[in-house]
Each structure stands twice: as C-alpha cells, then as structure tokens.
VOROTOR-384937 format. One line per 10 residues: number of its first residue (from 1); their letters; for each residue y, z, x of C-alpha. Coordinates in steps of 0.05 Angstrom, whole numbers, plus 32768, in hexadecimal, padded with zeros to 4 digits. Example, Ala and Ser with C-alpha at 12.3 -4.5 7.8 and 13.67 -1.06 7.14 Angstrom:
<nodes>
1> as> 7FA6 809C 80F6  7FEB 808F 8111
</nodes>
This chain:
<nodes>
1> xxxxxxxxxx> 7627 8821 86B1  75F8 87ED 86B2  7618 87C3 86EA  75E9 8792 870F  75C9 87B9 874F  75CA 878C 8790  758C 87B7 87A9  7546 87A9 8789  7511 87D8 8776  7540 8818 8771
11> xxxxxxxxxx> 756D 8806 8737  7547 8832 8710  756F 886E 8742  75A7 8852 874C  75BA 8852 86FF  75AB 889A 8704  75DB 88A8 8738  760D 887E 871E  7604 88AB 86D7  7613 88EA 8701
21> xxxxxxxxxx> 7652 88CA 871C  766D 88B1 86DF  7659 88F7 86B3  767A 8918 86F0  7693 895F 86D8  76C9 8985 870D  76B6 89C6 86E4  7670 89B7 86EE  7661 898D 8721  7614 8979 872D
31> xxxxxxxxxx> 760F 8960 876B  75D4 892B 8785  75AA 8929 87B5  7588 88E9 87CA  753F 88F5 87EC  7514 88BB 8808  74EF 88AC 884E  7504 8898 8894  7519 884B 887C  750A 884C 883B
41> xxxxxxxxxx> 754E 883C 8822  7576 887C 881E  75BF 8852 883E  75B5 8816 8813  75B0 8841 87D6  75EA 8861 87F4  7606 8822 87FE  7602 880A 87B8  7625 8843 8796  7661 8836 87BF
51> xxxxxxxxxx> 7669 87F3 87B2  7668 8808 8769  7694 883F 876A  76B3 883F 87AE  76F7 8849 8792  76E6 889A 8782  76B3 88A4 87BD  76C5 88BF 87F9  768E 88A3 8825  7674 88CE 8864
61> xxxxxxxxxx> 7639 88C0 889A  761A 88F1 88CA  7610 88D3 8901  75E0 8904 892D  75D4 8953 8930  7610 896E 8910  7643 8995 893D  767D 89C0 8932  76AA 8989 8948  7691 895B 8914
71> xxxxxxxxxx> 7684 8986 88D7  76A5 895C 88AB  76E6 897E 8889  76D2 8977 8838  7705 899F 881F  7732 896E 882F  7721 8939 880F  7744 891C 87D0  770B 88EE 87AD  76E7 890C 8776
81> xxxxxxxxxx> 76A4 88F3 878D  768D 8909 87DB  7653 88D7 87F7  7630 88FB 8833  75F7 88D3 8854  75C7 88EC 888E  75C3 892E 8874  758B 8944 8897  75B9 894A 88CE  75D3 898B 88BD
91> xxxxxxxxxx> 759C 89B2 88CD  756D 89BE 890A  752B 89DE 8918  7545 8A18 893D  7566 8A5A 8941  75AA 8A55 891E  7596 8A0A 8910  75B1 8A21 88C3  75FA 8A2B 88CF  761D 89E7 88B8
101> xxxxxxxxxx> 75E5 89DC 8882  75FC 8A1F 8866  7640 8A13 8864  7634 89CD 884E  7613 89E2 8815  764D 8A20 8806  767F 89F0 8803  7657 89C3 87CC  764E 8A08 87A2  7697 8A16 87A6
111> xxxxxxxxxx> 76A7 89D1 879F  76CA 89AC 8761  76B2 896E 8782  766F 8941 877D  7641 8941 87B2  7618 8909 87B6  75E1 8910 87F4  75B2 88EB 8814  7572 8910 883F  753D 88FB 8867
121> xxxxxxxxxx> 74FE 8914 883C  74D9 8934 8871  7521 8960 8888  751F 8967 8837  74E0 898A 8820  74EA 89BC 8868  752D 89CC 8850  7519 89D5 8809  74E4 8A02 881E  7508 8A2F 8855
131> xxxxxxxxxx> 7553 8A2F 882A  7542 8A15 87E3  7579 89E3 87EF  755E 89BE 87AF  757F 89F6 877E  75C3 89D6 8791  75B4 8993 8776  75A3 8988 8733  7599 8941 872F  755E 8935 876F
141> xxxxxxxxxx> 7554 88E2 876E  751B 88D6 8798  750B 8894 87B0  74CC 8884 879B  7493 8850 87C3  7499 8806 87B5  7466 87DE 8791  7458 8796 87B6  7479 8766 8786  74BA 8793 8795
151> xxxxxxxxxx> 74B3 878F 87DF  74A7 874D 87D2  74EE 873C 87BC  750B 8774 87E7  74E9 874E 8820  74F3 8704 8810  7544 8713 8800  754D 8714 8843  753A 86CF 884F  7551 86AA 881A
161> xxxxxxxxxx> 7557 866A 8841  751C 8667 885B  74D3 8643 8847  749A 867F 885C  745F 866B 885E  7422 869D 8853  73DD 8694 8872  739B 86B7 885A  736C 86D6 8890  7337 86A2 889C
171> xxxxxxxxxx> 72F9 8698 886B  72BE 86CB 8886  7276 86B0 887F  7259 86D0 8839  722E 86FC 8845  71D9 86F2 883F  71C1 870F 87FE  7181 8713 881A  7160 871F 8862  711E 871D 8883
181> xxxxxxxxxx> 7111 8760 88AD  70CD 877B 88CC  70BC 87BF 88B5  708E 87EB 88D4  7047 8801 88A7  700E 882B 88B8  6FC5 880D 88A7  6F9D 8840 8881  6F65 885C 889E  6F6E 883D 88DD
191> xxxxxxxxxx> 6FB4 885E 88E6  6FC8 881A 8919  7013 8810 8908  7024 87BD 88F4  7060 879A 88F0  706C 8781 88AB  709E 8750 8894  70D0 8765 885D  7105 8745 8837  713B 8776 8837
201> xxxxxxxxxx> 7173 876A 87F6  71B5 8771 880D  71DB 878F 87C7  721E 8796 87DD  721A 8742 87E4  71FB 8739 879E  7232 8769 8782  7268 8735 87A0  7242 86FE 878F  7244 870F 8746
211> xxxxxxxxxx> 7290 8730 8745  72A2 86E3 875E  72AA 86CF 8715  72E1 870B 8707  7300 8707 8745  7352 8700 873B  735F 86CB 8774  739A 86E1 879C  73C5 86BC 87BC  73D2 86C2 880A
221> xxxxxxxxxx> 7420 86D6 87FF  7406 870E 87C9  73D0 8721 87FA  7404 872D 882F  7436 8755 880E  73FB 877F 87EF  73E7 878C 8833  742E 879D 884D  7437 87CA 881B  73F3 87EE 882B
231> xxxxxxxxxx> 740F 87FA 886B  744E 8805 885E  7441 8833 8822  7476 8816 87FD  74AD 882A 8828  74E2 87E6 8828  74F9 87F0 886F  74B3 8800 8891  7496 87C0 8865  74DD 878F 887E
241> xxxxxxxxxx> 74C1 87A0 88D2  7486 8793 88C6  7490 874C 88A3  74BF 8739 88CE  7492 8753 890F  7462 8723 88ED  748E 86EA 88E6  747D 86B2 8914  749A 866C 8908  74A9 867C 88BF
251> xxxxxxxxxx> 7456 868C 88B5  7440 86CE 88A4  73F6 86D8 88B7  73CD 8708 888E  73A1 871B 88C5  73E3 8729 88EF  73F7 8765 88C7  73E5 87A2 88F3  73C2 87DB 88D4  73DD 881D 88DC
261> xxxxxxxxxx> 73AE 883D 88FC  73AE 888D 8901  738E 88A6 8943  73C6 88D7 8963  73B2 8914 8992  73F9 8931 89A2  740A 8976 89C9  7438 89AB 89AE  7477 898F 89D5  7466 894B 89B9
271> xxxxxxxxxx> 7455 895E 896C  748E 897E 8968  74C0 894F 8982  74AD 891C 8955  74B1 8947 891C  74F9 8949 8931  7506 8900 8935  74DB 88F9 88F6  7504 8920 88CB  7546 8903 88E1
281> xxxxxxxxxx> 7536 88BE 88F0  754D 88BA 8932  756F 88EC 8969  7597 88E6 89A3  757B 8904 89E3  75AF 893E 89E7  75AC 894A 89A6  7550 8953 89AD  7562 8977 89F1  758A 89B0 89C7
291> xxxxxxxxxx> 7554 89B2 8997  7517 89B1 89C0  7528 89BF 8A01  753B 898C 8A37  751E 8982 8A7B  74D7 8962 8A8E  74B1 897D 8A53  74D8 895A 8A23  74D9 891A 8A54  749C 8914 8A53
301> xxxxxxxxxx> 748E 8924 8A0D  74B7 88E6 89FA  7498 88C1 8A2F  7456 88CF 8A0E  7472 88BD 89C4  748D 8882 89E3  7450 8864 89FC  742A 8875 89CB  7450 8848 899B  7465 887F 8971
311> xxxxxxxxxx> 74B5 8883 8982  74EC 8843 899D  7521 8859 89C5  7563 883B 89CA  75A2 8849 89F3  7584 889A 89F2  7578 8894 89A6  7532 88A3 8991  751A 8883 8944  74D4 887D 892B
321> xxxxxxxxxx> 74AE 8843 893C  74B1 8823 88ED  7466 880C 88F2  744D 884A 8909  7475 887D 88CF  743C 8886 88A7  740F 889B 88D9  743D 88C6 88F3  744A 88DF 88AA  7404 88EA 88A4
331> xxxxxxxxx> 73EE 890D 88E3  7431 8939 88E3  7415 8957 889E  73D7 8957 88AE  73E3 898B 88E7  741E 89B2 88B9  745A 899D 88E1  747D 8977 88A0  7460 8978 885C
</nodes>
C-alpha cells in the first residue's frame, strides 16, 4: 500500500483496487469491476496493478467477440488474483448473445478466486440494466473525467524530450462600444416616415470592457489544454489524439483544435452498428457480420460510418474515430441506443 503509481490522475483508483487485492478473502471474495469509456484508460489501469502485484495475478485479455473456442478455462488457474480485461466482449446484442457472460459470471459466484474486470462503460450500464451484472461486484471503481492540469501531465509525459511550444489564436479587433445606425420615425401629423440617426450602445462590449480589470490572463499552453479537455471531456486517450493530431513542428495551435461538432443523421442499419463498435471499442468484420447481419446492408452501413468520420478501419477491425466519441456518445443517447 501506498506504492508510487506510474499512471497520473487515477491513483486515487488504483489504491482502491490495490486495497481489494491485498484484503483479498478466499471465503469471501469481492470481486472488482473496473468501468470507464472507449480510451479512457481502462488497460493502463490494468496495467498498473500488474506491475504491482503481478506475482498473484493471473492476467487475461479478450481479444474480440468471445467464442466457445476461447472461453478462457478459469477453473484452472492457480493465482489467487484473476485479471480479465475487454470484458465487454462476452456479451452481444442478440438472441443467445448472454451465454458466456452467464457462465462467466457463475464461475466468479462459485469462485474462491478474485475477479478483477475491466468494461467498456457503454457495454456496462446495458448489461447492468438487462442482467444486473453490478450485484456481483462489490467494489465498482469507475474512472472518472480528467480535469486539464491532469491531462496536462498525462499529455506532456509523453514527450518529455521535447520543447512544445503553444500559440494563442490571433488578437480579434475589440469590439465598438458604440455605433451610429439610422432608425426609421414617423412625423406627427404629417404621418411622412424620416430617417433618423441613432447611436445604438453595444452592452455586451461595455460588459468586457469593464470585466478587463478582473480578467485572470491565461496563458496559451493553459488555454490549449482547457480546450482539449472541452473536447475531449476529460477522457486521457481521446485528449492524447487530438494533441498529437495538432502537433506540427513541436507548435500546438489553439485555433487548430477541432471542435466536436454534433450533426449526425444515421439510418437504423447504421445507428446500430455503431452502437456495437461503441460499446466494445472496436470489432472485427466477422465478428459485426454475426451480430448484425453481413452482406451489402452492413457494407454499406460501414461505408457510411466511414465517411462520415465517425469509425477507422484497419486490417477488417473497426474502432471509433477518438475525435468524434463524444459526439457519438451524445447522439447514441440522445436517440436511446446507449445510455
């Protein structure tokens, strides 16, 4: 216990899975479940407790839509401690899509074992909802959103040899507090309509004008990393692609941050296929073809995800475009698919 974490802004989590491990009761064992988003962090977490107590943890990763080939063999295994990342992938959105999730989750109720998990959180809260698959954890560590000084250091540790420079947008003209306009006025009694010039006072203008004074300047480097986290939403791995998408010549350009803009229009097909990549990160195409159904539809569903900037494929694996999460996030719940 208290050990130095190598990972920033989730010490405060680790510690609490590290207390699980070393309280670890075979009588009573209360397993852990690790939630956080696509990228947000779930592996290096996982990462982290290894290093610290690799010795007693068996260590295993799902690597796509879980088969019964692969179904990993637990029973076998002599460490005390049982590590399973990826766990989103024992479960699909179809019939019978429950099978290895159930018998995962039998063998940690019969189990004299810890069970330390990691989930995707949107696979999480659907699971939760349609099995109640948070009763068999007792200790649920949820990774929480990232404040900008913290993605700051996340961020900057991975260049420590570098000099980055950071570069405010341009200064904007101020604007006028006050403007000359010509106003239409009726003449009494004659009724003959005049212009009339008017000096029009432009309040939002005074208002900055007199916050100038109480202004906290900020510098261009806290300026960017406030924005990236805006964006990002305080998720590490979204904010790490889009710094080093902005990267150019070791200069990071304020202005150069892209805004993640939320104007999506999707089909059925479409909605739902990225609510399957979504909630497991990424998916090979065999693996969305047993799902969702192969054959044009789905063709040229991705196709349509593809362009639109919203999925990257990769030797027939499909992820979430990093920039584009939230937006996804946010239109996905918006129309009910993931909440």
């Amino acid at each position: 216990m208290g050990e130095e974490s190598n990972v920033i802004g989730y010490e405060r989590e680790i510690e609490a899975i590290s207390r699980a491990i070393e309280q670890f009761d075979p009588s009573n064992p209360r397993h852990v479940a690790i939630i956080g988003e696509p990228m947000a962090g779930k592996t290096t977490v996982a990462g982290e407790i290894m290093r610290r107590y690799g010795d007693c943890i068996h260590s295993v990763t799902l690597g796509g839509v879980m088969t019964q080939d692969a179904m990993p063999a637990f029973s076998s295994i002599q460490k005390d401690c049982i590590l399973v990342d990826n766990c989103e992938f024992f479960a699909t959105r179809q019939i019978g899509g429950f099978k290895f999730l159930d018998d995962f989750l039998k063998c940690q109720f019969y189990s004299t074992k810890l069970f330390i998990t990691a989930w995707n959180s949107y696979a999480w809260r659907y699971l939760s909802a349609v099995r109640n698959i948070g009763t068999y954890y007792p200790l649920v560590v949820t990774l929480p959103a990232m404040d900008s000084s913290t993605l700051k250091q996340v961020i900057l540790s991975n260049y420590p040899q570098r000099e980055i420079r950071f570069v405010e947008n341009p200064p904007s003209e101020p604007a006028s507090i006050c403007t000359m306009v010509q106003r239409q006025a009726r003449l009494p009694f004659s009724g003959r309509e005049v212009s009339i010039p008017w000096f029009h006072l432009n309040t939002n203008a005074i208002r900055s004008r007199l916050q100038v004074g109480r202004k906290t300047v900020v510098s261009p480097e806290d300026a960017v990393f406030e924005k990236i986290r805006r964006v990002a939403r305080g998720n590490p791995g979204v904010a790490m692609q889009i710094f080093s998408g902005c990267l150019e010549d070791n200069v990071v350009s304020f202005e150069k941050i892209p805004e993640d803009e939320c104007e999506l229009s999707l089909d059925i097909t479409e909605s739902f296929v990225l609510t399957l990549i979504v909630s497991m990160k990424s998916l090979q195409y065999h693996d969305l073809s047993a799902i969702a159904g192969g054959g044009e539809v789905l063709d040229r569903a991705l196709f349509s995800l593809r362009r639109q900037g919203l999925i990257l494929e990769d030797d027939g694996v499909y992820r979430i475009s990093p920039a584009r999460l939230n937006c996804i996030g946010n239109y996905l719940k918006k129309t009910r698919r993931v909440w």
